[in-house]
N, C-alpha and C positions, 0 to 999 in steps of 0.2 A: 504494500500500500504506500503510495506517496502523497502526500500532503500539497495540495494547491493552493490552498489561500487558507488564512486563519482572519478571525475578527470580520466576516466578510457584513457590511449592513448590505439590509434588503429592506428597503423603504424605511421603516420606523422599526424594522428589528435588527436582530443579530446573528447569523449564525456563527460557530466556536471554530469549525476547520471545517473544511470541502478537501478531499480528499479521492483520489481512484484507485481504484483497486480492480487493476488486470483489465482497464478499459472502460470499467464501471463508472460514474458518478455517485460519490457516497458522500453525505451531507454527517457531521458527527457533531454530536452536543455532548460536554464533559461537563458534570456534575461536582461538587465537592461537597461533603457535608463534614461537620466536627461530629467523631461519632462517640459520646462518651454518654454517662449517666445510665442507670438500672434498665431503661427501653432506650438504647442510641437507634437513633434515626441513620437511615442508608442511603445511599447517592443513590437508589436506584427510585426509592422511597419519593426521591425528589424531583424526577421526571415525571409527573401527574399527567392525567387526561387530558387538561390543558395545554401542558407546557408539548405536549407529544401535538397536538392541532396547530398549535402557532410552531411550531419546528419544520411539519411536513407541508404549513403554507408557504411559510418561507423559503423552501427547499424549491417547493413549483414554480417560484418568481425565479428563479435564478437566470442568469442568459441559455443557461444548460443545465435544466432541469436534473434535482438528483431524483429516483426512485428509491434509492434507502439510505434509512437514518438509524444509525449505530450509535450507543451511549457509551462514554468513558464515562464510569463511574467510582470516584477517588470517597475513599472513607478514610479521616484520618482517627485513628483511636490512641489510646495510651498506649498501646504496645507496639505500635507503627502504624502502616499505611499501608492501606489493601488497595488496588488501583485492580477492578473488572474494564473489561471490553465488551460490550455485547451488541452483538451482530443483529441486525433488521428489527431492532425493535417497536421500529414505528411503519 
């Protein structure tokens, strides 16, 4: 996968990187949440219904439309940093 633009606005939003993978157009939103306390909340946690709707509208505006949207999802805990990737989640 190689990375094509990061920070890219699209109108009044933002996408995090644009990226391809093997000829693909893949749109990727990176999460971070602080994950401590007795219920720590998850970066994955934090990509909601919404945030996945304004991701895949903004992905459609692009000059070259991506069809998927992959989350990095960075948890940082006491004990270190868990950093997922997940593929077509939107």
């Amino acid at each position: 996968m190689t990375i094509i633009d990061r920070n890219v606005r699209v109108g009044r939003g933002e996408i995090d990187l644009v990226a391809d993978d093997g000829g693909r157009r893949v749109v990727v939103e990176v999460k971070t949440v602080l994950a401590v306390g007795p219920a720590p909340p998850t970066a994955e946690d934090a990509f909601t219904a919404d945030k996945e709707r304004t991701v895949r509208r903004l992905a459609s505006r692009l000059h070259a439309p991506a069809p998927r949207v992959d989350l990095i999802a960075i948890s940082l805990m006491e004990s270190g940093v868990r950093l997922r990737w997940l593929k077509s989640v939107a």
